[in-house]
C-alpha positions, 0 to 999 in steps of 0.5 A, spaced: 668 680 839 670 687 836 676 690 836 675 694 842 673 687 846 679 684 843 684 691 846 681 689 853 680 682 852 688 683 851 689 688 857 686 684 862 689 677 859 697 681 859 695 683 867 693 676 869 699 673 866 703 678 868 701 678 876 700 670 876 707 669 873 711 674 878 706 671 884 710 664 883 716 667 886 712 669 892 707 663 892 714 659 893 716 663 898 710 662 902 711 655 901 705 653 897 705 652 889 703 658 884 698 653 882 693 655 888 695 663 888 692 662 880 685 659 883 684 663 888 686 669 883 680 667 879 675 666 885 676 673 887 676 677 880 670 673 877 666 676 885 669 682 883 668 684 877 662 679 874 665 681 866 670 675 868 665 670 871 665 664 866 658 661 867 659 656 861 661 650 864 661 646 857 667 651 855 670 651 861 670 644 861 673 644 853 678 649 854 681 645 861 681 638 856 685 643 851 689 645 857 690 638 860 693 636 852 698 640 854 701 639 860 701 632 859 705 633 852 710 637 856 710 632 862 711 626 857 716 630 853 722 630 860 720 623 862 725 618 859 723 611 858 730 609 862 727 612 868 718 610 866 721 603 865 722 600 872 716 604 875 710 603 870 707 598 873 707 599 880 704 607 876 699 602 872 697 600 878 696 606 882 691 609 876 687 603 875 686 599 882 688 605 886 683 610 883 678 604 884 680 603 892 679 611 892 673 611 889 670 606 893 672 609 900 669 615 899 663 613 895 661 608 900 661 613 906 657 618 902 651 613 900 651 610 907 651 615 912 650 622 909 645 620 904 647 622 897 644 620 891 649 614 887 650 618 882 653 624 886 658 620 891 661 616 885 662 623 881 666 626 887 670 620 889 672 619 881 674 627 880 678 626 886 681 619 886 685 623 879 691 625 881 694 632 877 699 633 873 700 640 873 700 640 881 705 633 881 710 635 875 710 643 879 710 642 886 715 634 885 720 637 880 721 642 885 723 637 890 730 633 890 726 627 889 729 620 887 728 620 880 724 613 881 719 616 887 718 622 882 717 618 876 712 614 880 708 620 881 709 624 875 707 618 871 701 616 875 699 624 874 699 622 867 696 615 866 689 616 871 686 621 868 684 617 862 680 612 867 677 617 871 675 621 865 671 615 861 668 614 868 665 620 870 663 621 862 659 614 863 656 615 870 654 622 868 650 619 861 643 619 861 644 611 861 647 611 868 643 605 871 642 603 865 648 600 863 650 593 868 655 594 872 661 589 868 660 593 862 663 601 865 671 597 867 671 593 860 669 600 857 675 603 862 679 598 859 677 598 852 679 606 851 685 604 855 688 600 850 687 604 845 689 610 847 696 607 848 695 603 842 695 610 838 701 614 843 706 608 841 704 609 834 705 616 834 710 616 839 715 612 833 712 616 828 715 621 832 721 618 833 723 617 825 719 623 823 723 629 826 731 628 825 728 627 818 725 634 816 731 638 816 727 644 817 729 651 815 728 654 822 730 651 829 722 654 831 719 650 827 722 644 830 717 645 836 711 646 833 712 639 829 713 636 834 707 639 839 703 638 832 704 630 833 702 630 840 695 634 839 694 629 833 695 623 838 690 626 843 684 627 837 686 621 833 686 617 839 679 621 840 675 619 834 677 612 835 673 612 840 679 611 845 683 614 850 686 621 848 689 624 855 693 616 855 695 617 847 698 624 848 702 622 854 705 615 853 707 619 844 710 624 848 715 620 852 716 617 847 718 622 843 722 626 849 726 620 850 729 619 842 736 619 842 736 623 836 731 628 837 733 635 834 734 640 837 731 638 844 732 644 848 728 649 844 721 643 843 722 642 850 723 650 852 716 651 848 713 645 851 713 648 858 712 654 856 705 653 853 703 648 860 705 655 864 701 658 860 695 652 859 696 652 867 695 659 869 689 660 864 687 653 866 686 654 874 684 662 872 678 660 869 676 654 873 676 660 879 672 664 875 667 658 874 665 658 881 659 660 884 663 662 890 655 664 893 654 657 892 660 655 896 659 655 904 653 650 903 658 646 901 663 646 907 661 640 912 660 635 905 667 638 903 671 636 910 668 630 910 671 629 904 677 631 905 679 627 911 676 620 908 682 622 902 687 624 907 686 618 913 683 612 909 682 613 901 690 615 899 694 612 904 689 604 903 690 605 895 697 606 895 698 600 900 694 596 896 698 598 888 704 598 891 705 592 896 705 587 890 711 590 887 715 590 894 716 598 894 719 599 901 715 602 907 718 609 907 716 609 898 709 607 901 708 612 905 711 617 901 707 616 895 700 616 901 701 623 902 704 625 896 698 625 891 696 631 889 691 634 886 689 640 882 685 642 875 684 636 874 679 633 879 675 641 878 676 639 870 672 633 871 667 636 876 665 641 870 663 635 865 657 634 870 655 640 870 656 642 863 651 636 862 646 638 867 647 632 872 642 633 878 646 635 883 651 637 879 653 645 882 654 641 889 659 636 886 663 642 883 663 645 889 665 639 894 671 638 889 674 645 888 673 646 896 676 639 897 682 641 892 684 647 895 684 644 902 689 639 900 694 643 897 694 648 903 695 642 908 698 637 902 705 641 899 708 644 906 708 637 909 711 632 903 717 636 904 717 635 910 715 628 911 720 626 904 726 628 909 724 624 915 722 618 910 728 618 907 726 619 900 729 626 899 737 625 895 738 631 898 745 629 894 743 626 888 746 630 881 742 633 876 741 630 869 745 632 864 741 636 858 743 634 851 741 640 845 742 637 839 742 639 832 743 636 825 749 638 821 746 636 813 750 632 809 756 631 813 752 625 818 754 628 824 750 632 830 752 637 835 750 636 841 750 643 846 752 641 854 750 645 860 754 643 866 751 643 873 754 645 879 752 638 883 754 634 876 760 630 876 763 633 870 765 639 875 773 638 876 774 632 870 779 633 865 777 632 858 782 627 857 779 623 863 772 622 859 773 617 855 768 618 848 768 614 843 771 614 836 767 619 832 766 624 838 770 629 840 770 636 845 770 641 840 769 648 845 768 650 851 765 657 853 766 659 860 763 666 861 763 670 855 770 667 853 771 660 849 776 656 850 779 651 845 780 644 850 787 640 850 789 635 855 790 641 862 783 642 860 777 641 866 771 642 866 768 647 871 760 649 874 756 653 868 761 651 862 758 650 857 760 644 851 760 643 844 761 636 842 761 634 835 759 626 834 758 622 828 750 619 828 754 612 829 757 614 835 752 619 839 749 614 843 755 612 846 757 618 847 751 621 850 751 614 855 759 616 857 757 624 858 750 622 863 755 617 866 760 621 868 755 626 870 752 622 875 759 618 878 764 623 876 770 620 873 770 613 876 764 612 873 768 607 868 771 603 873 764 604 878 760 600 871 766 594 870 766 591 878 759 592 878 752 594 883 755 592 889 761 596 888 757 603 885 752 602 892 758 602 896 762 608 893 756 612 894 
């Protein structure tokens, strides 16, 4: 590219990102995710303006696994462990049997009643069965979801892609048919394993890794951190294993350590790359589409659809979660509320990318199906949420904690935001009960910072400065998330027990 293309290049980048972020406030109003405004926006630019139509499907396909790393990592990096522990297995299940089950009822009709080839039918139920951590970490952190609905989604978002993507690359290989039929979910299995294997691994290493460094600028901090997560994904690659699993099970690790520096600005960093990955990503994969090549699509695309929506999705959540005795409303939910976005189009590209027979139908059955369930999917999870009670329509925002080392005297300041739905609206300082080693240093209302005394209370907006020994941090931190969440009484509330917590609330 020469220096003229790169001014260009610069141009029309700035102005898509531009009208693409300005087009989410829109996007939300009309009550569809700025996801789907950003593939649209690809679709009619690149039949417009051939200049920008992107006719590589191996580099669309490159460039959406590099997108896909850092959408996991900023969705790994807000899901703490406390919140993936009691959910893990029913999302487990949900990317392994659920993605089997989902696979199987779409294929199966596929091969049986309209004739397509083997091959193809398993390559559409597979892009399809993934739901999208894009689409799930935008449309449900939108919502006022309990946090263990939406930490079941979030992590069956971040968990399915790895199956999907071993199955789709062996299914589109040369030796399909081949290989005995046994050998493709041991492969899955394998690959599973040890791209969880390398996440703990780097997740830990991480852990002990960052508050060590000390380093001289807070900016350098994110990039440490991110460089962990991108290492995890091409480490976890060589080996022959599953990167997408390493890169999201390394940074929750990650994002869950009570230590971790500086958390605001490696958080803040993460989730801007993923905007920008998610507008770049779902741009691109418009102007992938041959949108002469899409009408011949339509009928298989809706025969799809309806599968998913009718049997598929609400067949494979039943059948994950009923073992686990999720309540019929949570079952319910989670059937209408797999989402899908980039992912499964992602996925289709690697077919084409390898010439796979059929290949350019699979695309375009997968981009129309996804563009279909997005317009009918996220108006009605909001709704269906209220009616099936799964909506806390009450429930207190998490308490954000930004720390940062104080080198040399064994100690962290931690910075505090208080919600305007937090229990900490309305506390006195002296009613917080920190331990030993850990004090309310500052508080600033406004522009103004108030030095706290015992007539001290905390309003909405506030922001706290805490200083706290190492030794004492985690306490402190577990005291500030408790009030935060039960008010004052969350010390009383803890020592009678559930039953008393369930009544008080």
């Amino acid at each position: 590219m020469s220096l003229e293309g790169l001014a260009s290049a610069s141009l029309v980048g700035a102005l898509i990102v531009l009208v693409s972020v300005v087009g989410v406030r829109l996007a939300g109003r009309l009550g569809v995710p700025g996801l789907l405004l950003y593939l649209l926006l690809g679709l009619v630019l690149g039949a417009i303006f051939p200049g920008l139509h992107m006719d590589n499907a191996e580099m669309a396909t490159v460039l959406g696994y590099a997108a896909l790393i850092l959408i996991l990592a900023q969705g790994g990096l807000t899901t703490r462990v406390e919140e993936l522990r009691p959910v893990m297995w029913p999302a487990i299940a949900l990317a392994s049997v659920g993605v089997a089950v989902s696979i199987a009822v779409v294929a199966l009709p596929l091969v049986w009643w309209f004739g397509v080839s083997t091959q193809t039918a398993i390559i559409i139920g597979a892009v399809l069965a993934a739901t999208d951590a894009a689409a799930v970490f935008s449309v449900m952190r939108r919502m006022r979801l309990s946090s263990r609905v939406r930490t079941l989604l979030e992590a069956e978002a971040g968990f399915n892609d790895a199956p999907v993507v071993v199955l789709v690359i062996v299914v589109s290989s040369g030796s399909f048919g081949e290989m005995p039929w046994w050998q493709v979910p041991l492969l899955v299995l394998a690959e599973l394993i040890g791209g969880a294997v390398v996440g703990v691994a780097v997740g830990f290493l991480g852990r002990w890794l960052l508050p060590r460094l000390a380093l001289p600028a807070v900016g350098l901090y994110p990039i440490a951190a991110l460089a962990l997560l991108v290492g995890a994904y091409g480490l976890a690659s060589v080996a022959h294993t599953s990167g997408f699993l390493a890169v999201y099970v390394s940074a929750v690790i990650i994002g869950s350590a009570a230590r971790l520096p500086h958390r605001r600005s490696i958080v803040g960093f993460a989730d801007g790359l993923a905007w920008i990955a998610e507008i770049g990503l779902f741009f691109m994969l418009g102007a992938l589409a041959e949108v002469s090549s899409l009408p011949a699509a339509i009928p298989l695309a809706l025969v799809v659809t309806a599968l998913i929506l009718l049997v598929a999705r609400p067949l494979a959540s039943v059948v994950s979660l009923a073992p686990f005795r999720e309540s019929r409303a949570v079952i319910a939910f989670t059937s209408i509320a797999g989402l899908r976005g980039a992912v499964p189009i992602v996925f289709a590209a690697i077919p084409l990318g390898l010439g796979v027979p059929g290949a350019q139908l699979m695309f375009d059955v997968t981009l129309i199906v996804t563009l279909i369930l997005m317009l009918v999917q996220v108006p009605v999870i909001r709704i269906a949420g209220e009616r099936l009670g799964i909506v806390a329509r009450h429930e207190a925002v998490e308490l954000e904690l930004e720390s940062a080392p104080l080198d040399g005297m064994r100690a962290q300041v931690l910075g505090i935001e208080v919600p305007a739905e937090s229990g900490l609206v309305g506390t006195f300082v002296t009613e917080i009960g920190l331990p030993d080693g850990a004090v309310i240093s500052l508080i600033v209302r406004g522009d103004a910072p108030i030095v706290p005394d015992a007539n001290s209370r905390f309003r909405a907006g506030d922001r706290i400065l805490m200083v706290t020994t190492e030794e004492a941090r985690a306490g402190a931190e577990r005291r500030m998330r408790a009030v935060a969440r039960r008010g004052r009484l969350a010390g009383w509330l803890a020592s009678v027990g559930p039953e008393a917590v369930r009544r008080a609330e």
